[in-house]
mmJSON file of the N, C-alpha and C atoms, coordinates in Angstrom:
{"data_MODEL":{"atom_site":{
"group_PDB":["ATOM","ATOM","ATOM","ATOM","ATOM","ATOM","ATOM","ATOM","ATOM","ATOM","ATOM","ATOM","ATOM","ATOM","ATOM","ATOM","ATOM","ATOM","ATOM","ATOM","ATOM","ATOM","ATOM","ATOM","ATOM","ATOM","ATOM","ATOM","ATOM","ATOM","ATOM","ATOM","ATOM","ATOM","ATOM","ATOM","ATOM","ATOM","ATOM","ATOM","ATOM","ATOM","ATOM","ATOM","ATOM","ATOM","ATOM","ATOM","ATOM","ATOM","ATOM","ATOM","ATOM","ATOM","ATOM","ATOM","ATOM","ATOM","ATOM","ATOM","ATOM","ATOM","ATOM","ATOM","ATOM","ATOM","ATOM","ATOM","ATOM","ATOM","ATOM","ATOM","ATOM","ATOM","ATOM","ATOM","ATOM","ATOM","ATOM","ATOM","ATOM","ATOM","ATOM","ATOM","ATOM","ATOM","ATOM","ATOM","ATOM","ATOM","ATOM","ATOM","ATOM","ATOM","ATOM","ATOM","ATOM","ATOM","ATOM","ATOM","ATOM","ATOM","ATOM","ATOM","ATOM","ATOM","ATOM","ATOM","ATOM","ATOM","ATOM","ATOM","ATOM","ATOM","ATOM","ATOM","ATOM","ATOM","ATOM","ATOM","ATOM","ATOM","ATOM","ATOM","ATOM","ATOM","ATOM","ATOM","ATOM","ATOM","ATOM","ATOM","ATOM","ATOM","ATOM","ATOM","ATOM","ATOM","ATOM","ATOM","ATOM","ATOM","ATOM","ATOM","ATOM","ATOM","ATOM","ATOM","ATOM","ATOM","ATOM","ATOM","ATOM","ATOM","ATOM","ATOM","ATOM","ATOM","ATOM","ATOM","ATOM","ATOM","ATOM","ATOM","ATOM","ATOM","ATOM","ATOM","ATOM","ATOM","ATOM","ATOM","ATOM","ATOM","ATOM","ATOM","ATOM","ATOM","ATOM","ATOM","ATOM","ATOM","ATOM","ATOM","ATOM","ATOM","ATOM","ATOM","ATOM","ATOM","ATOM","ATOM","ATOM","ATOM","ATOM","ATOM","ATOM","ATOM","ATOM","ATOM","ATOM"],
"id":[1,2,3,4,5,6,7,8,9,10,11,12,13,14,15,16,17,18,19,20,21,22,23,24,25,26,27,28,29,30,31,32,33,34,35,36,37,38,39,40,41,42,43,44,45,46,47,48,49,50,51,52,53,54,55,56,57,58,59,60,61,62,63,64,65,66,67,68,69,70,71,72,73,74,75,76,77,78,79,80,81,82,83,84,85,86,87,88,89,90,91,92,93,94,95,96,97,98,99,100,101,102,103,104,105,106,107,108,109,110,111,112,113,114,115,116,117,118,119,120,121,122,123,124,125,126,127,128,129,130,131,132,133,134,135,136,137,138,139,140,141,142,143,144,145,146,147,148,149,150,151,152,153,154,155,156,157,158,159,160,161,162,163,164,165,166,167,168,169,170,171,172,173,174,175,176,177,178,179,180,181,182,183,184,185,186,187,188,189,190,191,192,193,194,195,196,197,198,199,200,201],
"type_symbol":["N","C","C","N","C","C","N","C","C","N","C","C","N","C","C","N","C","C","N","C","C","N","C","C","N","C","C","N","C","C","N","C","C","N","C","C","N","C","C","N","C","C","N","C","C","N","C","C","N","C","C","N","C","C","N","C","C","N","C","C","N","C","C","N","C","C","N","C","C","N","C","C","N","C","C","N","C","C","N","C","C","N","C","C","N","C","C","N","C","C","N","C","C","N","C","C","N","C","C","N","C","C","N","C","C","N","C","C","N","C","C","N","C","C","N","C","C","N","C","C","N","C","C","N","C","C","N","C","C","N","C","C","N","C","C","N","C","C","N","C","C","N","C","C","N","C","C","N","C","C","N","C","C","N","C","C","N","C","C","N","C","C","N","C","C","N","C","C","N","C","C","N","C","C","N","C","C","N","C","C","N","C","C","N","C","C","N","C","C","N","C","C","N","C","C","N","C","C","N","C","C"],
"label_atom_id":["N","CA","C","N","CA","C","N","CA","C","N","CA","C","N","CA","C","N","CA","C","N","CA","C","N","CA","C","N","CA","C","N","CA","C","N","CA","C","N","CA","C","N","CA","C","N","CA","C","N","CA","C","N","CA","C","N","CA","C","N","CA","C","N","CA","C","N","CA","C","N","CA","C","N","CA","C","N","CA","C","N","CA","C","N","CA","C","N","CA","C","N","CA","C","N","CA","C","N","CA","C","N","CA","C","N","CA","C","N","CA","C","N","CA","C","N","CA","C","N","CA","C","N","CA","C","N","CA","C","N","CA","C","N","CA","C","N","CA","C","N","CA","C","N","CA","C","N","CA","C","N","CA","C","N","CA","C","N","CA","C","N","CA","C","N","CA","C","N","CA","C","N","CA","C","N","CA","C","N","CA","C","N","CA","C","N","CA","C","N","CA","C","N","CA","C","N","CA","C","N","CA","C","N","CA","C","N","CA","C","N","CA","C","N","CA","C","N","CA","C","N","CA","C","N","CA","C","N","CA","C","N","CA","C"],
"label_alt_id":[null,null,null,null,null,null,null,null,null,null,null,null,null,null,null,null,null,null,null,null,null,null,null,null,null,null,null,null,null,null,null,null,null,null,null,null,null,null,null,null,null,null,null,null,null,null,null,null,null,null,null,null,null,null,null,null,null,null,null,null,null,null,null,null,null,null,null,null,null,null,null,null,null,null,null,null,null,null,null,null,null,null,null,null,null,null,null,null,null,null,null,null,null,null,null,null,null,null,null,null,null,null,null,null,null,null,null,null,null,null,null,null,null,null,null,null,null,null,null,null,null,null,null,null,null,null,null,null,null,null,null,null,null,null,null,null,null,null,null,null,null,null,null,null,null,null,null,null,null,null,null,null,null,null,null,null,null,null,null,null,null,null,null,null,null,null,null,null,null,null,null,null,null,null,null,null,null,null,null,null,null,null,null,null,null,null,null,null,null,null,null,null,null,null,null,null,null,null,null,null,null],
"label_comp_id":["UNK","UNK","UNK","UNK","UNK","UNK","UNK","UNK","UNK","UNK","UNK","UNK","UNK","UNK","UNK","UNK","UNK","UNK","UNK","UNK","UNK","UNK","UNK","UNK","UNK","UNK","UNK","UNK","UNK","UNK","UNK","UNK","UNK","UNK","UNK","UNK","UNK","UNK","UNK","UNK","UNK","UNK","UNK","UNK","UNK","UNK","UNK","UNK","UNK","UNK","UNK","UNK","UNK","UNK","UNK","UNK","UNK","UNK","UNK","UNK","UNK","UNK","UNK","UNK","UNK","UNK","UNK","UNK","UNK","UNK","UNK","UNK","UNK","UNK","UNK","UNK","UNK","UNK","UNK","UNK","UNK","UNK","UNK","UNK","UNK","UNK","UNK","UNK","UNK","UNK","UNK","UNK","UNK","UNK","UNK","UNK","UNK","UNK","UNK","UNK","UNK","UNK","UNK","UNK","UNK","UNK","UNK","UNK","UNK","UNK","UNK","UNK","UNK","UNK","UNK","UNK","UNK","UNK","UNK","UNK","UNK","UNK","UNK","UNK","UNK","UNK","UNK","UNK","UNK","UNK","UNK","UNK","UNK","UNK","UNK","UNK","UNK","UNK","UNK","UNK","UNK","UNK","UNK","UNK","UNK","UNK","UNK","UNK","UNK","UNK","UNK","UNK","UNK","UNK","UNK","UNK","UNK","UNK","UNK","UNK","UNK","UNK","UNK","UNK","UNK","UNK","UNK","UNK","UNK","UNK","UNK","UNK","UNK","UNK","UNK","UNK","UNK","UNK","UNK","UNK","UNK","UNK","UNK","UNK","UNK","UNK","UNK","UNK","UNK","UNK","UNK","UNK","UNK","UNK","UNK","UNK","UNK","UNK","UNK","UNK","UNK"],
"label_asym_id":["A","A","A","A","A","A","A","A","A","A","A","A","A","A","A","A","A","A","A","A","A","A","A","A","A","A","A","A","A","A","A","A","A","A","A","A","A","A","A","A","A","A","A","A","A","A","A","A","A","A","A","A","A","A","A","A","A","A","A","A","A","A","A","A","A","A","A","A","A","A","A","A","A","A","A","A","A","A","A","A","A","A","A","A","A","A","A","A","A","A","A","A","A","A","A","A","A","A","A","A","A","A","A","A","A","A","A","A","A","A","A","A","A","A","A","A","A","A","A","A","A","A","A","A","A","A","A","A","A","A","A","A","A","A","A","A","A","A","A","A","A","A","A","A","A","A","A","A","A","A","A","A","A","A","A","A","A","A","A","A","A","A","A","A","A","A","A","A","A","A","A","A","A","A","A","A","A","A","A","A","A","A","A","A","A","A","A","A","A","A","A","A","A","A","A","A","A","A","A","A","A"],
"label_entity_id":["1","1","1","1","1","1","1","1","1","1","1","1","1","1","1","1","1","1","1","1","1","1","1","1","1","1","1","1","1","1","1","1","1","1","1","1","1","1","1","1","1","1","1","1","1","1","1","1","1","1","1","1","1","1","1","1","1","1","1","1","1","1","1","1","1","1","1","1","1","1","1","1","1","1","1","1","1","1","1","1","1","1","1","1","1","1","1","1","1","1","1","1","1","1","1","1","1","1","1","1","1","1","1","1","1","1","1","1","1","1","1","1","1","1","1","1","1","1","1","1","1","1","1","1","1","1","1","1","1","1","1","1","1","1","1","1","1","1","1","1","1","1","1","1","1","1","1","1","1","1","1","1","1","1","1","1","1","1","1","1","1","1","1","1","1","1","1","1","1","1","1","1","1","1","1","1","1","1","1","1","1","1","1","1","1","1","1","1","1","1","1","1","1","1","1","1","1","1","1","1","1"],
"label_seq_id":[1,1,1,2,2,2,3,3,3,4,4,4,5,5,5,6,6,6,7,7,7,8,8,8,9,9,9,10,10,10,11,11,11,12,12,12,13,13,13,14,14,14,15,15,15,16,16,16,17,17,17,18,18,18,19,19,19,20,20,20,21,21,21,22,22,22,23,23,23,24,24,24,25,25,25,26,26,26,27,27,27,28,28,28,29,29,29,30,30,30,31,31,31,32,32,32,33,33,33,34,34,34,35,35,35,36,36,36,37,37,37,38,38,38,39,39,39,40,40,40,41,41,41,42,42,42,43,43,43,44,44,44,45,45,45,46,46,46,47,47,47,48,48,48,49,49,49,50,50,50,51,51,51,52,52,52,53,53,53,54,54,54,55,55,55,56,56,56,57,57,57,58,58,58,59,59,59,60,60,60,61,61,61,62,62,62,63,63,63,64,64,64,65,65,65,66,66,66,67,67,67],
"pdbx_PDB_ins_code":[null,null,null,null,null,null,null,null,null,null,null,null,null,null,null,null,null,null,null,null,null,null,null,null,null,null,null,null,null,null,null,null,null,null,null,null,null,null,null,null,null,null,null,null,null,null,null,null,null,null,null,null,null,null,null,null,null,null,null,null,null,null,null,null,null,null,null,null,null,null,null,null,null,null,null,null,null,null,null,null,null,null,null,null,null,null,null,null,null,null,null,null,null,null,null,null,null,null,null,null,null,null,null,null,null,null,null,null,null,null,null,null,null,null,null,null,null,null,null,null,null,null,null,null,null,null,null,null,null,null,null,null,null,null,null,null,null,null,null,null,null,null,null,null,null,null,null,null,null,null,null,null,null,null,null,null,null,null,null,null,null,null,null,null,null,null,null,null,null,null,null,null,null,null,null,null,null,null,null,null,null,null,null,null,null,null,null,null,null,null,null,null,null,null,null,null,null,null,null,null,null],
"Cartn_x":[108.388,107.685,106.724,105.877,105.228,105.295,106.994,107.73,108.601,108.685,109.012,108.088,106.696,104.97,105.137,105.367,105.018,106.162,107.169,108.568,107.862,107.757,107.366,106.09,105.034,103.806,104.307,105.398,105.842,106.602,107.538,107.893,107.277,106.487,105.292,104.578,104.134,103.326,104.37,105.583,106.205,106.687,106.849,106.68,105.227,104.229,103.019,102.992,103.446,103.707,104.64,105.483,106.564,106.441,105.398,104.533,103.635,102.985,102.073,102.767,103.443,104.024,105.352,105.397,105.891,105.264,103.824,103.094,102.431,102.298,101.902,102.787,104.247,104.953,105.652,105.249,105.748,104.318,103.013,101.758,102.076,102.632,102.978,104.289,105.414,106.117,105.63,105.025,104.207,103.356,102.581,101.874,102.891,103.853,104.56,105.456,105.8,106.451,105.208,103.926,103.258,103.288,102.86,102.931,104.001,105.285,106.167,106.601,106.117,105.976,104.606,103.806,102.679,103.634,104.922,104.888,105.728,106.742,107.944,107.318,105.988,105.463,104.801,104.3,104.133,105.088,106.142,107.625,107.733,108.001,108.374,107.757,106.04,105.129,105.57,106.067,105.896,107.531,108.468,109.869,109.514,108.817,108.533,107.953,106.78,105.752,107.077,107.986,108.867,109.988,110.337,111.283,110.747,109.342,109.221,108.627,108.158,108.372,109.293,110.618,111.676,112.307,111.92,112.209,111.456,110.26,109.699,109.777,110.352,110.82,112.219,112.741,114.712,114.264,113.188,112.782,112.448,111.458,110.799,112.235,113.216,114.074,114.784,115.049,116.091,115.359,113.513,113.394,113.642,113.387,113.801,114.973,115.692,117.231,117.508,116.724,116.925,116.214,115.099,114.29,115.129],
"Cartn_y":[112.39,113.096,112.162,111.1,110.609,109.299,108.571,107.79,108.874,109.745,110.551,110.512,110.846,111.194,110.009,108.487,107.717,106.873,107.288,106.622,107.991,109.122,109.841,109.173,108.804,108.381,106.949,106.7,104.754,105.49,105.848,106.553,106.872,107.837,108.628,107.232,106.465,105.283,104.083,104.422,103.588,104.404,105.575,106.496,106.583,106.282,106.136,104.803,103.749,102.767,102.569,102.988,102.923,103.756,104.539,105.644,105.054,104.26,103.599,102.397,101.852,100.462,101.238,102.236,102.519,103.501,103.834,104.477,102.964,101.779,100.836,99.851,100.147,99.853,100.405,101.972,102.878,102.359,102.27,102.293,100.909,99.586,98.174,98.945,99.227,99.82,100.272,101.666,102.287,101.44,100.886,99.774,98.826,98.118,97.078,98.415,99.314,100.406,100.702,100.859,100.776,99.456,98.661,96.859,97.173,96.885,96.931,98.019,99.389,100.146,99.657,98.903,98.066,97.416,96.839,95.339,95.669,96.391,97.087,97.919,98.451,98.961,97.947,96.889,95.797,94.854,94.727,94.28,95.397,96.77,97.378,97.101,97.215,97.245,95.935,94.561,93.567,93.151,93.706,94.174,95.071,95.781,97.053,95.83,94.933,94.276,93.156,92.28,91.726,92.424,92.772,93.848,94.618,94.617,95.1,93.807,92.606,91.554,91.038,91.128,90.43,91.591,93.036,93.615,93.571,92.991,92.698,91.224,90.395,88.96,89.406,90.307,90.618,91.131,92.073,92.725,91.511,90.857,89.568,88.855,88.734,87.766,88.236,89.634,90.842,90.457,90.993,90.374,89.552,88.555,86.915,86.662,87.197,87.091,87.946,88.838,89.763,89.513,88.287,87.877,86.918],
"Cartn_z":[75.862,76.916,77.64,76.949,77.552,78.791,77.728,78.311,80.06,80.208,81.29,82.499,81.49,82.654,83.314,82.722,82.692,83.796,83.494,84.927,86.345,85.781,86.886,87.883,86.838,87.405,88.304,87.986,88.429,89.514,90.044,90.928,92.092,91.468,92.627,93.53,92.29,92.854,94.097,93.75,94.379,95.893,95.968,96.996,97.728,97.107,97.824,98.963,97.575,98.527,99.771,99.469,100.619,101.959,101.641,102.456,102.874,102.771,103.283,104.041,103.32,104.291,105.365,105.312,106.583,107.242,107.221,108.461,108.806,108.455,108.978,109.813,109.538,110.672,111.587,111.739,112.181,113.316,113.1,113.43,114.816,113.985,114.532,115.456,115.324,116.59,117.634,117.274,118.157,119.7,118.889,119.985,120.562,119.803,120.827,121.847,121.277,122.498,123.431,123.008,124.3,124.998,124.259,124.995,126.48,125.444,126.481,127.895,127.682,128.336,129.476,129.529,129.939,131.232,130.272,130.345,131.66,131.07,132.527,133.32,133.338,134.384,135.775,135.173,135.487,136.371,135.683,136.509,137.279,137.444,138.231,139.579,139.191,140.343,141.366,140.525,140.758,141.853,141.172,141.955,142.985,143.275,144.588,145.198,145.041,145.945,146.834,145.636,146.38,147.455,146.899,147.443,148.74,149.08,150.322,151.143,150.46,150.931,151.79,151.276,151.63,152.832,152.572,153.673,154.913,154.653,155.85,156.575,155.682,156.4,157.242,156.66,157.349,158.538,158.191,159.753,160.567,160.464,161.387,162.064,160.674,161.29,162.163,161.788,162.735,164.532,164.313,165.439,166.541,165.729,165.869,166.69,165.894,166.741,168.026,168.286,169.414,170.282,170.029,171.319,172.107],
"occupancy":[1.0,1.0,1.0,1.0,1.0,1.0,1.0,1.0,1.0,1.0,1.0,1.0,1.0,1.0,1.0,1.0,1.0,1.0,1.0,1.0,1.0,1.0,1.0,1.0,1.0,1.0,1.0,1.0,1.0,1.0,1.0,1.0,1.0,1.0,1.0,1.0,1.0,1.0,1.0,1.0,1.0,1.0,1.0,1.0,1.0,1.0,1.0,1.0,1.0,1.0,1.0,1.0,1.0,1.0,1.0,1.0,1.0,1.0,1.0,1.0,1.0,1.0,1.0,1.0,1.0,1.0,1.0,1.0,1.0,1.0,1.0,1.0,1.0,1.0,1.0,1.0,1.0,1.0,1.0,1.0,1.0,1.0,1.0,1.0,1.0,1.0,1.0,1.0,1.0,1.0,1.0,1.0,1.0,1.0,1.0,1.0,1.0,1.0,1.0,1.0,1.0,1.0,1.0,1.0,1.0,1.0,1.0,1.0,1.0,1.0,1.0,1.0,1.0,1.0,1.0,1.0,1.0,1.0,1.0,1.0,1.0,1.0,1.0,1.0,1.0,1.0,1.0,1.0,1.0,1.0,1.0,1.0,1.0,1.0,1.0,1.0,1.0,1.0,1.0,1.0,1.0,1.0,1.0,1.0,1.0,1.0,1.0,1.0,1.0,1.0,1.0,1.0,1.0,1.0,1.0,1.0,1.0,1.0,1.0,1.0,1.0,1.0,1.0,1.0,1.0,1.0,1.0,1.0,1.0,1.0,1.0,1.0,1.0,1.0,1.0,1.0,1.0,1.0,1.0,1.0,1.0,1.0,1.0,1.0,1.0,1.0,1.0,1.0,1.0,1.0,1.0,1.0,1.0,1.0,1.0,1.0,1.0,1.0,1.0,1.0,1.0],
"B_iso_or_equiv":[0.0,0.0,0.0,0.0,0.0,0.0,0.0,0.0,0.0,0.0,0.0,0.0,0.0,0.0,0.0,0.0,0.0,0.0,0.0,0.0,0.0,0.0,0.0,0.0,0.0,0.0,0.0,0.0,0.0,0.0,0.0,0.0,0.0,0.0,0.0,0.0,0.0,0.0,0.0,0.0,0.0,0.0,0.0,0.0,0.0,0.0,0.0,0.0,0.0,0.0,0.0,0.0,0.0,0.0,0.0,0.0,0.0,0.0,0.0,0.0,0.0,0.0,0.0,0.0,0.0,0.0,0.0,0.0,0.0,0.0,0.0,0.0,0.0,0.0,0.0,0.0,0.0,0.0,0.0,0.0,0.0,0.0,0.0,0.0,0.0,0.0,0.0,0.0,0.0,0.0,0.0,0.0,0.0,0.0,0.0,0.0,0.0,0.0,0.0,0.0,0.0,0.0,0.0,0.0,0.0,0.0,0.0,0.0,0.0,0.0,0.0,0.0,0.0,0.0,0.0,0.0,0.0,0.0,0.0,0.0,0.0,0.0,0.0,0.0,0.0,0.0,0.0,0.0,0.0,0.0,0.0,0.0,0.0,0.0,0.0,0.0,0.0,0.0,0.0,0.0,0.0,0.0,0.0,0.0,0.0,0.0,0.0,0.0,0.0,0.0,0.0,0.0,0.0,0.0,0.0,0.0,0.0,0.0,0.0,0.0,0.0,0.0,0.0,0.0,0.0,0.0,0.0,0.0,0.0,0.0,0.0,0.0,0.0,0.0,0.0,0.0,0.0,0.0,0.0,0.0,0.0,0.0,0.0,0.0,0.0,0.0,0.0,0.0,0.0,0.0,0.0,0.0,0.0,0.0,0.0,0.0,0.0,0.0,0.0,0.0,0.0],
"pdbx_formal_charge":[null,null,null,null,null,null,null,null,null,null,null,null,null,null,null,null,null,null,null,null,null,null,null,null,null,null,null,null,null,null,null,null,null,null,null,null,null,null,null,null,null,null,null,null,null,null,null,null,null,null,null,null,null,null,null,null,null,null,null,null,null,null,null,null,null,null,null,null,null,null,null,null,null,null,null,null,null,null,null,null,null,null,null,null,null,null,null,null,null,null,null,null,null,null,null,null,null,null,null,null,null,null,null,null,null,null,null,null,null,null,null,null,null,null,null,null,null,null,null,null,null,null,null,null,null,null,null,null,null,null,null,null,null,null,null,null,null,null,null,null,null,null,null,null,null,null,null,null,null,null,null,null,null,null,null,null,null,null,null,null,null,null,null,null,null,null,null,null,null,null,null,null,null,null,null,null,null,null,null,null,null,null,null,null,null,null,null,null,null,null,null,null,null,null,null,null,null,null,null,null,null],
"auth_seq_id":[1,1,1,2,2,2,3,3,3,4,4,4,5,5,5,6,6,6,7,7,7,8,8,8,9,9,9,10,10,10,11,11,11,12,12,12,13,13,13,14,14,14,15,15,15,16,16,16,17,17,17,18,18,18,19,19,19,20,20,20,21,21,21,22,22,22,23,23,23,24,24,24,25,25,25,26,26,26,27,27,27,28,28,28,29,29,29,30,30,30,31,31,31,32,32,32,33,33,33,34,34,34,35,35,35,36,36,36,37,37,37,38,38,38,39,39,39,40,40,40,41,41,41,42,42,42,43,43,43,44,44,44,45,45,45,46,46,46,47,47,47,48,48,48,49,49,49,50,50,50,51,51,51,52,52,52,53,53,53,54,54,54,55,55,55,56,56,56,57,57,57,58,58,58,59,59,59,60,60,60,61,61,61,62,62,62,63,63,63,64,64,64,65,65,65,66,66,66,67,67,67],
"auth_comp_id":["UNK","UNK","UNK","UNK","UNK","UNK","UNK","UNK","UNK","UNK","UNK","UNK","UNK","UNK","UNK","UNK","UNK","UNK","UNK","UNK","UNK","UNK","UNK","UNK","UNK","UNK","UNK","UNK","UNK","UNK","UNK","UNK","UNK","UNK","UNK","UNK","UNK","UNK","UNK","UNK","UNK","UNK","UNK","UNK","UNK","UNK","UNK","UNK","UNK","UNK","UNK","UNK","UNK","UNK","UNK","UNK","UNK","UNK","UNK","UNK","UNK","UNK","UNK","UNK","UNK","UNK","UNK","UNK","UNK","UNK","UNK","UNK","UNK","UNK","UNK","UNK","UNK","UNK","UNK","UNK","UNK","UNK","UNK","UNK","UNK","UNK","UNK","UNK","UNK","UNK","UNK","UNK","UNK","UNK","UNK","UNK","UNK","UNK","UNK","UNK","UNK","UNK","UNK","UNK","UNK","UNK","UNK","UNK","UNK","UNK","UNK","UNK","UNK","UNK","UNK","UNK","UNK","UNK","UNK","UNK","UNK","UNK","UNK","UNK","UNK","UNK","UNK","UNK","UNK","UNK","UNK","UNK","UNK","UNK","UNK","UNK","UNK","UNK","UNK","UNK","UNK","UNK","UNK","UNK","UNK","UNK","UNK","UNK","UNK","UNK","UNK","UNK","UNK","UNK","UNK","UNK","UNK","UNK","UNK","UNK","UNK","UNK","UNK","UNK","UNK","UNK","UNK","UNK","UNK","UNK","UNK","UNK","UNK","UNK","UNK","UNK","UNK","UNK","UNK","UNK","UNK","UNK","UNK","UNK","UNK","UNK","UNK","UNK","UNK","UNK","UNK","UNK","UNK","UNK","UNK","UNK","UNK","UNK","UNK","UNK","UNK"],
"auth_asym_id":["A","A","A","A","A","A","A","A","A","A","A","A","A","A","A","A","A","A","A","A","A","A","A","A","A","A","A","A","A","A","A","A","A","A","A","A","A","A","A","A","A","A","A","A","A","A","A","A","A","A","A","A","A","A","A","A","A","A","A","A","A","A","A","A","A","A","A","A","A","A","A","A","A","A","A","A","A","A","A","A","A","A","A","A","A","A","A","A","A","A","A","A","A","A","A","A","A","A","A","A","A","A","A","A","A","A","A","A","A","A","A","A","A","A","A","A","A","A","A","A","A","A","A","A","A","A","A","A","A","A","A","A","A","A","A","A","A","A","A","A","A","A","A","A","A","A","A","A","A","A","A","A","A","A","A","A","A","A","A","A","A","A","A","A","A","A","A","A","A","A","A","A","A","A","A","A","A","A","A","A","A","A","A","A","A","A","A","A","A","A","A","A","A","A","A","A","A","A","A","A","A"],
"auth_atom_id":["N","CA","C","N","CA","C","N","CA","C","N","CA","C","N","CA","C","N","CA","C","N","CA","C","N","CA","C","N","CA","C","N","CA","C","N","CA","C","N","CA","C","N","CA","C","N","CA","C","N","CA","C","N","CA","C","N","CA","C","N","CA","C","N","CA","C","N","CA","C","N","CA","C","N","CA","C","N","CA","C","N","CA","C","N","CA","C","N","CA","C","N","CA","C","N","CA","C","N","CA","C","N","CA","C","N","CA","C","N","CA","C","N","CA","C","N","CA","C","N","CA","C","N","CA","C","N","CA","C","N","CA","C","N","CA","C","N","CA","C","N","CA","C","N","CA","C","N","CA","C","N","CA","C","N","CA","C","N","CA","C","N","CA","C","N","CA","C","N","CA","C","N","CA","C","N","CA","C","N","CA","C","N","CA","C","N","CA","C","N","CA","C","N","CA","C","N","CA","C","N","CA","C","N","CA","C","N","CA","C","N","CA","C","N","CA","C","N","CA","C","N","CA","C","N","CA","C","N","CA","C","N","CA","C"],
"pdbx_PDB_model_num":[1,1,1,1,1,1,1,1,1,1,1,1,1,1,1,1,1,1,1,1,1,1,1,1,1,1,1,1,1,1,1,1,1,1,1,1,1,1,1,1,1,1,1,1,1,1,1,1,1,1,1,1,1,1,1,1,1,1,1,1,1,1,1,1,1,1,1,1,1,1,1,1,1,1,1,1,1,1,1,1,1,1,1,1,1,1,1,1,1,1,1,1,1,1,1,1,1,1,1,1,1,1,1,1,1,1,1,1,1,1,1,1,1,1,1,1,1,1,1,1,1,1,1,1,1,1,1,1,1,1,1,1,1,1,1,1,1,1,1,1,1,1,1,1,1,1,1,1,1,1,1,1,1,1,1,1,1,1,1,1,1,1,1,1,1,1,1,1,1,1,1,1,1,1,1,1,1,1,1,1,1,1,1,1,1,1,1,1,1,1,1,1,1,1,1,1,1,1,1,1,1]
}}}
């Protein structure tokens, strides 16, 4: 009986652990999914700024050619 308490008590303890080391990388995901959600908001902004860049050089050039 005591040899039983005793794999039970080793068990539990090893479920604690594994409970703990995965709300701490559940915790480390979490943030790099924000990071990167940061990161592609960032590129997006940064693709819109070019992207209306270059539509405003086509216009100039469109000009250009019609003078």
């Amino acid at each position: 009986m005591s040899d039983d308490l005793t794999v039970l008590e080793s068990r539990v303890d090893e479920l604690i652990d594994l409970c703990e080391a995965l709300a701490r990388e559940n915790r480390m995901l979490r943030e790099r999914n924000r990071s990167w959600a940061g990161e592609r908001a960032d590129l997006l902004e940064r693709n819109e700024v070019a992207k209306s860049k270059v539509e405003a050089m086509i216009e100039r050039l469109k000009s250009l050619d019609g003078e």
